[in-house]
Structures are given as structure tokens and as C-alpha cells.
RONU-846435 format. One record per residue: residue in one letter; x, y, z of N, C-alpha, C in turn. Coordinates in Angstrom, 2 decimals, padded with zeros to 5 digits, m for minus. Layout:
# RONU-846435
+-----+---------+---------+---------+---------+---------+---------+---------+---------+---------+
: res :      nx :      ny :      nz :     cax :     cay :     caz :      cx :      cy :      cz :
+-----+---------+---------+---------+---------+---------+---------+---------+---------+---------+
:   a :       X :       Y :       Z :       X :       Y :       Z :       X :       Y :       Z :
...
+-----+---------+---------+---------+---------+---------+---------+---------+---------+---------+
//
This chain:
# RONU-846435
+-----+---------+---------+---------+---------+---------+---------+---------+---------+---------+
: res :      nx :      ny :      nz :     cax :     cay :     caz :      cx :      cy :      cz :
+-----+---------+---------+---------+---------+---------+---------+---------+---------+---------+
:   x : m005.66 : m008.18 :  017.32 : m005.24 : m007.44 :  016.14 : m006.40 : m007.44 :  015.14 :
:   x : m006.65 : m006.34 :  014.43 : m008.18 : m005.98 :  013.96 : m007.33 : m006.71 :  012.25 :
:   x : m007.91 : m006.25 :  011.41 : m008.40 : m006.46 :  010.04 : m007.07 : m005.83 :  009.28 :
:   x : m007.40 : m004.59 :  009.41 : m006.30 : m003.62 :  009.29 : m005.17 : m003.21 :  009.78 :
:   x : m004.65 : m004.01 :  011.03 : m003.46 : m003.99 :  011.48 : m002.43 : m005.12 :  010.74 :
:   x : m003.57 : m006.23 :  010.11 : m003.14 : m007.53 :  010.01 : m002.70 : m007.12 :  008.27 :
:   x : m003.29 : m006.65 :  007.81 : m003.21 : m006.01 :  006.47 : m002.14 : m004.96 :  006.26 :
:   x : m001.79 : m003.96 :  007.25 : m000.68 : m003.28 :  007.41 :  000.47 : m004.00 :  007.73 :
:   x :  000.46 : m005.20 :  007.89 :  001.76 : m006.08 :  008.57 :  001.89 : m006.91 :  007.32 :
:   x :  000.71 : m006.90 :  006.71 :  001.22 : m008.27 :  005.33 :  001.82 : m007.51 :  004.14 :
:   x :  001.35 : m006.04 :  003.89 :  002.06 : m005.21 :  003.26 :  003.05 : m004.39 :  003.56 :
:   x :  003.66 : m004.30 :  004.51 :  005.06 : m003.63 :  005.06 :  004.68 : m002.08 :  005.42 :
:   x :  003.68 : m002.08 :  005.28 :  003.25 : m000.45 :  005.81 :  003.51 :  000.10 :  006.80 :
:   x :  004.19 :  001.58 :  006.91 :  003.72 :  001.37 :  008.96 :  002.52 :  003.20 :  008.73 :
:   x :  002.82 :  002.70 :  010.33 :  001.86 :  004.56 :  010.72 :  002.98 :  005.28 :  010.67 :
:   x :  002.71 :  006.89 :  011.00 :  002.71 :  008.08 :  011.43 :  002.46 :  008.58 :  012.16 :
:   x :  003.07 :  008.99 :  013.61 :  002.17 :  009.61 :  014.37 :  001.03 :  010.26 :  014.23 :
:   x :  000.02 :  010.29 :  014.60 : m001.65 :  010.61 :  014.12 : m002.16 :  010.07 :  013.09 :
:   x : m001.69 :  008.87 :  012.85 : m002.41 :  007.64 :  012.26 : m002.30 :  007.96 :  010.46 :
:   x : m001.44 :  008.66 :  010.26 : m001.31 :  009.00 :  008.31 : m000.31 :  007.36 :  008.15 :
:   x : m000.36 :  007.18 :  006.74 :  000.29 :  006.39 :  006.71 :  001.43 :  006.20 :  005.84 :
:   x :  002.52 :  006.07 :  006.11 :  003.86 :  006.53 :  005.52 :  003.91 :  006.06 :  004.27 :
:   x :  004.22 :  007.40 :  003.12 :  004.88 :  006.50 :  002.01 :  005.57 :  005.63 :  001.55 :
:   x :  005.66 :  005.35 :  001.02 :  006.83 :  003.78 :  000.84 :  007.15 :  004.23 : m000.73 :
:   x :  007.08 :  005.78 : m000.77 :  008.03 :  006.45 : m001.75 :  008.78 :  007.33 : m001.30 :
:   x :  009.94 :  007.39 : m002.17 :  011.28 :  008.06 : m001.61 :  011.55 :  009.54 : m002.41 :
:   x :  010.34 :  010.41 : m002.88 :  010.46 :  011.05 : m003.62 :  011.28 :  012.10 : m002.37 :
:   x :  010.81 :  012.52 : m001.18 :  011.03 :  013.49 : m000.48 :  012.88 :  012.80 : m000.04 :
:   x :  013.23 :  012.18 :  000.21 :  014.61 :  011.53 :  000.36 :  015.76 :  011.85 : m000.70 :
:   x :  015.12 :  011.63 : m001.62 :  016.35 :  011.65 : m003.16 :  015.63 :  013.13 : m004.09 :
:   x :  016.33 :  013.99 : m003.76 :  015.41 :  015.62 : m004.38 :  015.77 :  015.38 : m005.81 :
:   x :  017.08 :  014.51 : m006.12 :  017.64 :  014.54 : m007.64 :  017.10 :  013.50 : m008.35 :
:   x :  016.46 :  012.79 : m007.57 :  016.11 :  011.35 : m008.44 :  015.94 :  011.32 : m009.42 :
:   x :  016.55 :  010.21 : m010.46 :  016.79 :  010.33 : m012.02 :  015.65 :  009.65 : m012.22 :
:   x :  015.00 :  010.40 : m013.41 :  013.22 :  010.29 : m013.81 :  013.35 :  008.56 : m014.14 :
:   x :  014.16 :  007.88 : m014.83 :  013.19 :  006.41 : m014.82 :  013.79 :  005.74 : m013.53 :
:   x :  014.53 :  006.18 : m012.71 :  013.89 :  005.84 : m010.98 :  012.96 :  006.00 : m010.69 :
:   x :  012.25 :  006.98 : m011.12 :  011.39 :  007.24 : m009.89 :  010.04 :  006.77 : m010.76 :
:   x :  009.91 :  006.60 : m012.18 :  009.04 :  006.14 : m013.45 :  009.14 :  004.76 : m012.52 :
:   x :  010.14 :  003.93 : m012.27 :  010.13 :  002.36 : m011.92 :  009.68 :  002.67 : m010.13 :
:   x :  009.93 :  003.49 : m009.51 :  009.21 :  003.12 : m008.32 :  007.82 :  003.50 : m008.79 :
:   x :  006.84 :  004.18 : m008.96 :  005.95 :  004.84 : m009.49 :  005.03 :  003.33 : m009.74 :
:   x :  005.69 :  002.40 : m010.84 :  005.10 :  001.00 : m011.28 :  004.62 :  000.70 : m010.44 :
:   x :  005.99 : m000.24 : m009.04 :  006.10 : m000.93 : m008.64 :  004.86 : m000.66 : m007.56 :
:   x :  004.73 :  001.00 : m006.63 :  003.94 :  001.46 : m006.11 :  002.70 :  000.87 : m006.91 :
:   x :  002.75 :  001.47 : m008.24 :  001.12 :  000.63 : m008.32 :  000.79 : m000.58 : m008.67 :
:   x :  001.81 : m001.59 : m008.83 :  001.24 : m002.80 : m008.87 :  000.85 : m003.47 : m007.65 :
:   x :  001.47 : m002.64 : m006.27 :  001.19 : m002.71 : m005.16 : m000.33 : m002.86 : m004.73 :
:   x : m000.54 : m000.97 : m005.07 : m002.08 : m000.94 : m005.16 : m003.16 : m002.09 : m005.73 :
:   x : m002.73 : m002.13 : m007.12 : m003.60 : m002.88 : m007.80 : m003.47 : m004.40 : m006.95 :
:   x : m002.31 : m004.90 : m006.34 : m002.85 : m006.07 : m005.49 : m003.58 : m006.15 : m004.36 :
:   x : m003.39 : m004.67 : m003.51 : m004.34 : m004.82 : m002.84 : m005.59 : m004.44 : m002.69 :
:   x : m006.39 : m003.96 : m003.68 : m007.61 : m003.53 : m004.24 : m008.00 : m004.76 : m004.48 :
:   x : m007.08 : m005.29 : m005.63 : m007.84 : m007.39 : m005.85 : m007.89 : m008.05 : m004.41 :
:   x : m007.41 : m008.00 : m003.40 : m007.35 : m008.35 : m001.66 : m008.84 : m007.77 : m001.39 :
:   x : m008.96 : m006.34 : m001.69 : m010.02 : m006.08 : m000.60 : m011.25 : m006.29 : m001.40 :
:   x : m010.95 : m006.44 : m002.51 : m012.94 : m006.68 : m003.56 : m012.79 : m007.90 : m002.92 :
:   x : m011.67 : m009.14 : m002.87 : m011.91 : m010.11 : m002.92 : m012.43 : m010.75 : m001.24 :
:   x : m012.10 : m010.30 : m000.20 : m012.34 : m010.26 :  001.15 : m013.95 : m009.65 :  000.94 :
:   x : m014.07 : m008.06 :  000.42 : m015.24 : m007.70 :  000.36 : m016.03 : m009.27 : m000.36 :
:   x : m015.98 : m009.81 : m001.02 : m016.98 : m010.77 : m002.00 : m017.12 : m011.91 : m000.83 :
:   x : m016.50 : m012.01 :  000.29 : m016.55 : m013.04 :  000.80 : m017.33 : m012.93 :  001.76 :
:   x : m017.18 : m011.90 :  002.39 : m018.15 : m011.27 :  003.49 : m019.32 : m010.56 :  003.13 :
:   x : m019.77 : m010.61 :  002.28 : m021.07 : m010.57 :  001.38 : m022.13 : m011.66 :  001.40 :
:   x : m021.04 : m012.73 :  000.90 : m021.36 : m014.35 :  000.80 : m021.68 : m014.84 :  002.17 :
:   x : m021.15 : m014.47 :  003.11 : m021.38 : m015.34 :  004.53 : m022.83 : m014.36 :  005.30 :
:   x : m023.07 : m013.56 :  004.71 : m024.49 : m012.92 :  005.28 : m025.52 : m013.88 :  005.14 :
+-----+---------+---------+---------+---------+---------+---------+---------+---------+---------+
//
């Protein structure tokens, strides 16, 4: 298991056939969604991001270091 499979499994991600990778937003599911639903998934999505950006600078800083 590579880098990125292991990283797709610690964040609940999956694929798409032809390798896209599925939202883990429900905008296309709920057409009515009431705006601070979708304002609070919207957050949560990016506090997501923002943890795993701090994951990959921080992996990147490490494998820098071991050169």
C-alpha cells in the first residue's frame, strides 16, 4: 500500500471509477438543502482540508530532513 492509499484510508475518502475522487459533499443528494446546512458542511469540509495540508507540509518537512 503506497503513501496515498494509506492517506485515503486515514481520511475516509474513496475513488471513482477512473481514479476522481468522491466528494464527501452532499450538495448533489439534497437539491433543497437549507443554506446553514450546507454553510456547516462547507466548514467542516474545510477544516478537513486545512488538516490535511498541515499532514502533508508536515510529512513534506520530514522527507526533506532525511536527504
Amino acid at each position: 500500500m503506497n503513501e496515498m492509499e494509506t492517506s485515503r484510508i486515514e481520511t475516509g475518502e474513496e475513488m471513482e471509477p477512473g481514479g476522481r475522487m468522491k466528494s464527501s459533499s452532499s450538495i448533489y443528494s439534497r437539491p433543497s438543502a437549507d443554506f446553514n446546512d450546507r454553510v456547516g458542511e462547507l466548514e467542516m469540509e474545510n477544516a478537513r482540508l486545512h488538516r490535511l495540508v498541515a499532514e502533508l507540509l508536515i510529512k513534506n518537512q520530514q522527507l526533506r530532513r532525511s536527504d
